[in-house]
C-alpha positions in Angstrom: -17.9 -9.9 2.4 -15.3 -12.3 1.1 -14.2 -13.5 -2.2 -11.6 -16.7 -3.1 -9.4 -17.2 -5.4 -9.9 -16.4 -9.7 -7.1 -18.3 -11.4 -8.6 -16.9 -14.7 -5.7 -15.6 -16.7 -4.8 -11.8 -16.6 -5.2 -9.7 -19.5 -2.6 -6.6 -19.5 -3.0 -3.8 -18.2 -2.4 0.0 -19.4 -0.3 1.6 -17.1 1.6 4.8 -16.9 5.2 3.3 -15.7 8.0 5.8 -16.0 7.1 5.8 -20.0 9.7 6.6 -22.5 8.9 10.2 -24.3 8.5 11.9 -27.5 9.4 15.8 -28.4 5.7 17.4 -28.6 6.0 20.8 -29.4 9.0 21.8 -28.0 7.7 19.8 -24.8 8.5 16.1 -23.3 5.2 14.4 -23.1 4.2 11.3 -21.0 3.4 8.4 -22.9 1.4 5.4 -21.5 1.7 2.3 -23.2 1.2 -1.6 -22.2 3.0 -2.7 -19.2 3.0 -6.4 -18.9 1.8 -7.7 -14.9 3.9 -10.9 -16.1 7.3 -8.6 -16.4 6.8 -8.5 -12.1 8.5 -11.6 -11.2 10.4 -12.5 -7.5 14.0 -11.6 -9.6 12.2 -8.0 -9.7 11.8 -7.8 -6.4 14.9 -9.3 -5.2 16.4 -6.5 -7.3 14.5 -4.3 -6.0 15.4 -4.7 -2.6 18.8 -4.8 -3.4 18.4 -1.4 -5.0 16.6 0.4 -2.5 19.0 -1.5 0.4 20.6 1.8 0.8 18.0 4.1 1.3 15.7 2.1 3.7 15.3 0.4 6.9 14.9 -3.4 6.8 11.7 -3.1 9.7 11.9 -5.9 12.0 9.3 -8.9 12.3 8.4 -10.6 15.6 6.2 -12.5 17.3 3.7 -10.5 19.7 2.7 -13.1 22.4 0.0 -11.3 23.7 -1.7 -11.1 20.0 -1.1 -14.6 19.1 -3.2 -15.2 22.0 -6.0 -13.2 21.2 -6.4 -14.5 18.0 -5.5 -18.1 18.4 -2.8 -18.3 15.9 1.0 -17.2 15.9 0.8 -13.4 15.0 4.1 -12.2 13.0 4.1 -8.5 13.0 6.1 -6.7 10.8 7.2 -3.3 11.9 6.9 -1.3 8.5 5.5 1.8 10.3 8.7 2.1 11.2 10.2 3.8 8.2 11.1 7.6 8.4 7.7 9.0 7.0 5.9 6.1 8.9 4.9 4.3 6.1 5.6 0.8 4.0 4.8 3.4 0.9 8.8 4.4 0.8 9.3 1.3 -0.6 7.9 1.7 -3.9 8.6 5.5 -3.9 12.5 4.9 -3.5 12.6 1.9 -6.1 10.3 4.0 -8.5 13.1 7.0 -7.9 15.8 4.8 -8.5 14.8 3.2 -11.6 14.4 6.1 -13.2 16.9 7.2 -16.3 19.3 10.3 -16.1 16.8 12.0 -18.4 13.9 11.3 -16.2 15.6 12.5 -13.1 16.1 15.6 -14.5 13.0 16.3 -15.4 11.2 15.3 -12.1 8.3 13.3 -11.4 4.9 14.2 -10.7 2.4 12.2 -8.3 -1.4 12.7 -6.9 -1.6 11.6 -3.0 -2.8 13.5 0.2 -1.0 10.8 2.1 1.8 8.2 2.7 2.6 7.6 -1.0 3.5 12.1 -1.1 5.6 11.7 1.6 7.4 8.5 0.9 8.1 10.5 -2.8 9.2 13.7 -1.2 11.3 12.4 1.3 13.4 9.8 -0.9 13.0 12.5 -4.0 15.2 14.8 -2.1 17.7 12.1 -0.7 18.2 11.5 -4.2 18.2 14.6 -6.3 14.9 14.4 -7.9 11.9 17.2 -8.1 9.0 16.0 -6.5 5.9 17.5 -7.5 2.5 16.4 -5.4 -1.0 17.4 -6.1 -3.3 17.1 -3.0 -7.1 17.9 -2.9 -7.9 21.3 -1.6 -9.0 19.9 1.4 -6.0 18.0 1.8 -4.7 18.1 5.9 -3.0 21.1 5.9 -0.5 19.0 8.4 0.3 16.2 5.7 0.7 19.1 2.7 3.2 21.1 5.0 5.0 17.7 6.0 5.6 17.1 2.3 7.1 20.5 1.6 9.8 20.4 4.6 10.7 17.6 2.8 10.9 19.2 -0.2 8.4 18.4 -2.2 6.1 21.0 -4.4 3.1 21.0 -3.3 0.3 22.2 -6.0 -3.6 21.5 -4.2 -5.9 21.3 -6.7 -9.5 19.7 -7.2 -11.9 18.2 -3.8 -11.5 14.7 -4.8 -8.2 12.6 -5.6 -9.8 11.6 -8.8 -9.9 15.1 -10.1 -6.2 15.6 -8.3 -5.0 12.9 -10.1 -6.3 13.6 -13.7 -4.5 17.3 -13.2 -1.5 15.5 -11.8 -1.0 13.7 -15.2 -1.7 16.8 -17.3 1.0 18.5 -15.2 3.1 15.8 -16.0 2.8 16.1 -19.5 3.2 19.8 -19.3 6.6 19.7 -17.4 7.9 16.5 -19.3 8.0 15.0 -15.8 7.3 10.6 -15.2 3.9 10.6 -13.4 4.5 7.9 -10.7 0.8 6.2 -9.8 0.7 5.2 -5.9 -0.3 1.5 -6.8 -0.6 0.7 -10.1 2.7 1.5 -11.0 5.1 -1.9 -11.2 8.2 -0.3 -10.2 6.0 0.6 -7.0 4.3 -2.6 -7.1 8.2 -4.3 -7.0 9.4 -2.1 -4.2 6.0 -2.8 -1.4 7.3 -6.5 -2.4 10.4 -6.5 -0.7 8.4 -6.5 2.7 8.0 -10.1 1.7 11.1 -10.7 1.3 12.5 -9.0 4.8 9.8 -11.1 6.3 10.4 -14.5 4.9 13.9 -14.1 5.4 13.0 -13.6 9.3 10.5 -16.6 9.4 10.9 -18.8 6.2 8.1 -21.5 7.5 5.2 -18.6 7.9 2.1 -20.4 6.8 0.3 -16.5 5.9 0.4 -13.7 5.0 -2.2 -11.0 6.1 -2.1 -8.0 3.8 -4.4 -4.9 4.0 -5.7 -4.0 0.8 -5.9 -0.3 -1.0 -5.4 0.0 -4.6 -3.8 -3.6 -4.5 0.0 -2.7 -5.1 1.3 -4.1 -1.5 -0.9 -7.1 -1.9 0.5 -8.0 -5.0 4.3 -7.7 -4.5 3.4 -9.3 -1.2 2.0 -12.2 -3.3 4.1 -12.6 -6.4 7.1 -13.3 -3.5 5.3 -15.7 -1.1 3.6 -17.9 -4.0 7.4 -18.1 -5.4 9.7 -18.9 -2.0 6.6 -20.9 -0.2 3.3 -21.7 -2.5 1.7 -23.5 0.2 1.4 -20.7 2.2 -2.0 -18.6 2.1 -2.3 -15.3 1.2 -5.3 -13.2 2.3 -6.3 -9.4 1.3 -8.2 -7.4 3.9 -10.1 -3.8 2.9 -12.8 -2.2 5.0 -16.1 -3.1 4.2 -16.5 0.8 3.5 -13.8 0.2 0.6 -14.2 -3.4 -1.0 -12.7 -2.6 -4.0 -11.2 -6.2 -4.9 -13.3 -8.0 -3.4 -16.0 -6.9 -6.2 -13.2 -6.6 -8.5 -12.9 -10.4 -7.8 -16.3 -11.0 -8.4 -16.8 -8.7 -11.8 -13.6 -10.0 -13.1 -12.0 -6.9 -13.5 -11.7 -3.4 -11.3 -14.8 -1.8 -11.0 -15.8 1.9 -9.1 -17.1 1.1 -5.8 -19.0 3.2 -3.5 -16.5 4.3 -0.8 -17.5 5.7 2.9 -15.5 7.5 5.4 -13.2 4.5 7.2 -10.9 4.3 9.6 -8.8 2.8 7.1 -8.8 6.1 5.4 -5.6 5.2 3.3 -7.3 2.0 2.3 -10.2 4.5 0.9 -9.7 3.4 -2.7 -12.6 3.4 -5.1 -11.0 1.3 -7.8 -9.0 -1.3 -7.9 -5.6 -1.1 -9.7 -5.8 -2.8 -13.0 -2.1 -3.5 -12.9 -2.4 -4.8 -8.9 -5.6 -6.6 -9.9 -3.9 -8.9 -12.7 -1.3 -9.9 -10.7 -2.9 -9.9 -7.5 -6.0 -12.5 -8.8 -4.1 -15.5 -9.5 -2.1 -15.6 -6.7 -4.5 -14.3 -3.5 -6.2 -17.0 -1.7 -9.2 -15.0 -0.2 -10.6 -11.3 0.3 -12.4 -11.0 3.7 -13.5 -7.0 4.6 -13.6 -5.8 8.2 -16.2 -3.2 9.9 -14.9 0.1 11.6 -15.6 -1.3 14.9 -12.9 -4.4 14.1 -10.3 -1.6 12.7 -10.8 0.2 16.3 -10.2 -2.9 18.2 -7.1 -3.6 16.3 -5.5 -0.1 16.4 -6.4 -0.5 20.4 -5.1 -3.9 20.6 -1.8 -2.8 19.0 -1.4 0.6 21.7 -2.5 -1.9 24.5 -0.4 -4.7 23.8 2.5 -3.5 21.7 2.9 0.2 23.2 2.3 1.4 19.1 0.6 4.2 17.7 -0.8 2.7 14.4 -3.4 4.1 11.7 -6.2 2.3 10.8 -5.2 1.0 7.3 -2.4 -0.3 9.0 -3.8 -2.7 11.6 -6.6 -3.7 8.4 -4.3 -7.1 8.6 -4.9 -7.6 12.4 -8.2 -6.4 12.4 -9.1 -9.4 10.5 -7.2 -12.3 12.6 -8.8 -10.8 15.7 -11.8 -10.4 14.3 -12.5 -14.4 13.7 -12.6 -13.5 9.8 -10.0 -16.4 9.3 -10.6 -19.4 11.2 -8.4 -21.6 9.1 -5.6 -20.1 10.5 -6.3 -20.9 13.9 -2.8 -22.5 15.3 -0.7 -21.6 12.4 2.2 -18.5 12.1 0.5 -15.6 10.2 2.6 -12.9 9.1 0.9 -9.5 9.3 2.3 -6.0 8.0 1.3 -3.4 10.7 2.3 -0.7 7.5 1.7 3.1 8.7 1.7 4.7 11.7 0.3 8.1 10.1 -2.8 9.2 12.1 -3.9 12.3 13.3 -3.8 12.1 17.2 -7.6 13.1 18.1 -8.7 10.2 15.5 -6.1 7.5 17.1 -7.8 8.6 20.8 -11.2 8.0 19.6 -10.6 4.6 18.2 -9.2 3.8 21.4 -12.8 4.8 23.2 -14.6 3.6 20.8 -12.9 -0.2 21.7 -13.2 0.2 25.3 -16.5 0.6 24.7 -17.0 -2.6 23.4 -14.9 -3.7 26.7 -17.1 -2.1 29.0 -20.0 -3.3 27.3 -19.0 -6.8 27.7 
């Protein structure tokens, strides 16, 4: 499947984005109101990069030769797996942290993820003196909800799907007078995966793409709202797993819809709705949706170990996937910039993607 550009204009979105909060019965309450997709501009993210500086590791970017000749274009990867938790999602955690008030830090915030988003929040929550609260399915990995508590995050498991996890998580929120922080739709979060952009242009300021996998739509649009500002000639694609197209039906709907979602690879790319925050942002700017099949995830995560000597998840080589893939054939010759952006997989997983590509090798 694959979906162009909608330069329709964005209607806002409601949002819950570290809300102001009003005395409700002797309780702090979370209020959602209005956030404007237009307040995200390339001065946000500049700030934010500047604000989270401190806290994070500016990941490098590079050119992998042996890539670049698989795919027929100049492959740009850019090392985000490399942050502490193994994930770009410490980005928008820490920014989301730090532009909290006083008030809010001392009341804690509260966040629904059995993944990177949890861990990027418990690890910069603690750097920076802020309770952490994450609610995980009960069938959460027992290995990611222990992860998060050495950390120091509370860890409450409640519901079997991250829909009904989420919905608690804002009640709990409300309840402890704590900022509910969304893992994508969230522009503080949105702001923060933007500054990947930034690190990368800064490395390579004549990159003709960018290659963004695609979840709820956050990274994609900070990653956009940069690139179309410092270089609008330059293309910029979204890639989700055909098991997960979320925006690229969004795209064609003209506004997030539920999607059927199957097991993936891509499990952190699992999303069954589009942000509505992301999505208004993310529509104007994005130049094309492609998806990619479970067998082109497997090839890219074996690719990557082959090649590049990295362990990466499958959400994180979504980007790759599709350039080696043949998905994007007008790139062909041209320097692509792809996030490789966690490196969070469970070990027996990682080993059968790897058979499951030399497969294909063997076969052929």
């Amino acid at each position: 499947m694959e979906t162009s550009r909608n330069r329709s204009t964005s209607t806002h979105a409601t949002v819950t984005f570290h809300p102001p909060r009003a005395k409700s019965q002797g309780l702090f309450v979370v209020q959602i109101f209005p956030m404007k997709p237009e307040a995200l501009t390339l001065e946000t993210i500049r700030q934010a990069h500047a604000r989270i500086a401190g806290g994070l590791r500016a990941t490098p970017s590079a050119v992998s030769r042996p890539l670049s000749d698989l795919a027929g274009m100049g492959i740009i990867l850019k090392h985000d797996y490399q942050q502490f938790t193994g994930s770009f999602k410490e980005r928008g955690a820490r920014n989301a942290l730090l532009s909290l008030s006083s008030e809010q830090r001392a009341h804690g915030v509260v966040a629904a993820s059995a993944g990177n988003h949890a861990l990027g929040l418990a690890r910069h929550g603690a750097q920076l003196g802020v309770s952490v609260t994450v609610v995980m399915p009960l069938n959460a990995p027992f290995v990611k909800a222990d992860r998060c508590r050495q950390l120091g995050a509370n860890v409450v498991q409640h519901g079997t799907t991250y829909d009904e996890s989420a919905a608690f998580a804002v009640r709990l929120a409300g309840q402890q007078g704590a900022t509910y922080i969304h893992p994508f739709d969230d522009l503080a979060v949105i702001a923060g995966q933007g500054t990947l952009a930034l690190e990368a242009l800064f490395a390579f300021p004549d990159a003709d793409a960018f290659v963004v996998p695609v979840g709820g739509g956050g990274l994609l649009a900070g990653v956009a709202t940069v690139v179309k500002a410092l270089r609008p000639d330059a293309l910029v694609i979204g890639v989700e797993p055909a098991h997960a197209p979320g925006l690229a039906v969004a795209l064609g709907a003209g506004k997030p819809v539920r999607v059927p979602v199957s097991a993936s690879l891509a499990d952190g790319l699992a999303v069954a709705q589009t942000g509505e925050t992301a999505f208004a942002i993310a529509r104007s700017l994005v130049d094309r949706v492609v998806t990619v099949t479970e067998d082109d995830l497997a090839v890219a995560v074996s690719q990557l170990h082959d090649h590049e000597n990295v362990v990466v998840e499958g959400a994180g080589a979504a980007g790759l996937a599709a350039c080696l893939a043949g998905k994007l054939p007008e790139l062909a010759g041209r320097q692509v910039v792809v996030p490789l952006t966690g490196r969070n997989i469970d070990p027996l997983v990682h080993a059968r993607a790897l058979a499951r590509a030399r497969s294909f090798s063997l076969a052929a």
